[in-house]
C-alpha positions, 0 to 999 in steps of 0.5 A, a space after each residue: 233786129 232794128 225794130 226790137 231796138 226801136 221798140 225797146 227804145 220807144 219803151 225806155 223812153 215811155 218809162 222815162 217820161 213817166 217817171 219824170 212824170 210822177 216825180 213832178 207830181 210828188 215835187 209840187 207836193 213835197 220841199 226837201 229843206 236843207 237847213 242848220 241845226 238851230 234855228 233854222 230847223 227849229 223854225 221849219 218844224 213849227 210850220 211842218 204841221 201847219 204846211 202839211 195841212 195845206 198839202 206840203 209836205 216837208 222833208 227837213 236834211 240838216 247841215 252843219 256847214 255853209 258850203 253842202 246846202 247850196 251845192 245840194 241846192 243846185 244839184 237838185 238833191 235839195 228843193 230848198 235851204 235856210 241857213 244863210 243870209 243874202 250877201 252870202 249866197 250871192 257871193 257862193 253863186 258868183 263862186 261856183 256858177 249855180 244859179 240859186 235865189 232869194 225868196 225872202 228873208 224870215 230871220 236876223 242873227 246878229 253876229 256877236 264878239 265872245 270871249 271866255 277871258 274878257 268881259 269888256 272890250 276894254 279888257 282885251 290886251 295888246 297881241 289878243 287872238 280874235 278869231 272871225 269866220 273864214 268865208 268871205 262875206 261872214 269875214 268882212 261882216 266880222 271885221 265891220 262889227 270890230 271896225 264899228 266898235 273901235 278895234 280895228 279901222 278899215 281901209 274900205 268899209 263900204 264893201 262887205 268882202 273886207 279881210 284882215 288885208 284891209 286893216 289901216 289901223 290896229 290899236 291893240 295889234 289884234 291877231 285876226 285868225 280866219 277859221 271855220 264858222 262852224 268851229 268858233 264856239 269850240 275854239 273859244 276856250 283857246 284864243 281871245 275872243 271869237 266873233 260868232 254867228 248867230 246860229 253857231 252861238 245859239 247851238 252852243 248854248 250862247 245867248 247873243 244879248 247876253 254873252 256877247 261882247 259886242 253885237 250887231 244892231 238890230 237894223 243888220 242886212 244880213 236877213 236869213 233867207 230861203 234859197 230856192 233854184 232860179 225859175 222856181 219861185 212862182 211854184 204853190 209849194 214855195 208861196 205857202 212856205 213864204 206865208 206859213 214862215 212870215 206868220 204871226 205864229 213865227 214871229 211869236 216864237 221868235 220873239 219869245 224863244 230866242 231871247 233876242 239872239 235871234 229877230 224876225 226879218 218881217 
């Protein structure tokens, strides 16, 4: 009896390995990529083709929030995600303990002030809702672009983790209501004015250097990024992604597609 439990063992074990055996065989030739709607997934199927050429395939899942990739991420459901810039990742790594990176960064998004009421800054009155994203580094990066504009002035404007707590001065009494990046376009009917990320206004058909109040320069830090699993970043599969998306071919794209609403990070 102990020596068909032995065996039995010894074969569950071969078939293990084996498994994880070809699984890292199909890992080296395969990037499952969580990524938002626009533009990061507008980007990536530019370069599909061109990856599967150079024997990487690429498996695009698309998110709508910020919080899903990197757990995924980090959970192994993924091999990869470009969604978010840096100061963001770092402080979603520090959060929940996962041990993530930066590969590098490919685009800017610069975050802009929209209204549907306003067209000036000038025009907004006094007690007016701005509505800002309501994770911590897109917040501060919100209150930064007000404070740079001359609507608000912060306590502390060397740290990217400002909130409305950090407000020293408030010449129109704005009313700052943090919400969900993902829900600003839609609310936008309902409040003042909303400062909205890049990748949000593009998919609700805003043009940043059009419709934008406000918006930042082109010198921004927050490059959009590609995250990948730390002890992973010397893998074939990832150099060639780096190479096929800081190409001449995506800038091109960039350039001509997103009208400045979004910028080459390379």
């Amino acid at each position: 009896m102990k020596k068909f439990i032995s065996i039995i063992g010894i074969l569950i074990l071969s078939l293990s390995l084996l498994t994880a055996c070809n699984r890292k065989n199909v890992d080296e030739n395969l990037i499952r990529i969580g990524v938002s709607p626009k533009p990061h997934r507008e980007i990536i199927e530019l370069v599909k083709e061109d990856l599967e050429k150079e024997g990487i395939k690429i498996e695009i899942i698309e998110f709508t929030d910020y919080i899903k990739p990197n757990l995924a991420l980090a959970e192994g459901e993924l091999d990869a995600n470009f969604f978010q810039h840096e100061p963001y990742m770092k402080e979603f790594r520090e959060e929940k303990n996962i041990d993530i990176i930066s590969i590098g960064g490919v685009h800017i998004e610069p975050m802009g002030l929209y209204s549907s009421k306003y067209d000036s800054i000038d025009e907004l009155k006094d007690g007016s809702e701005i509505a800002i994203p309501n994770d911590p580094t897109n917040g501060g990066r919100a209150l930064l672009l007000l404070e740079k504009h001359g609507l608000i002035k912060l306590k502390n404007n060397d740290s990217i983790l400002v909130t409305e707590n950090d407000i020293e001065e408030n010449p129109k009494n704005l009313k700052i209501t943090p919400l969900e990046a993902a829900s600003l376009p839609r609310i936008l009917k309902d409040v003042d004015g909303a400062v909205i990320n890049g990748n949000y206004a593009l998919e609700a058909g805003l043009i940043p250097t059009r419709d934008a109040l406000i918006i930042e320069d082109k010198d921004s830090p927050y490059a959009n990024i590609i995250a990948i699993r730390k002890g992973e970043e010397n893998q074939e599969r990832f150099i060639k992604l780096m190479e096929a998306l800081r190409s001449d071919k995506v800038r091109a794209f960039i350039e001509k597609e997103y009208e400045g609403g979004v910028i080459p990070a390379f």
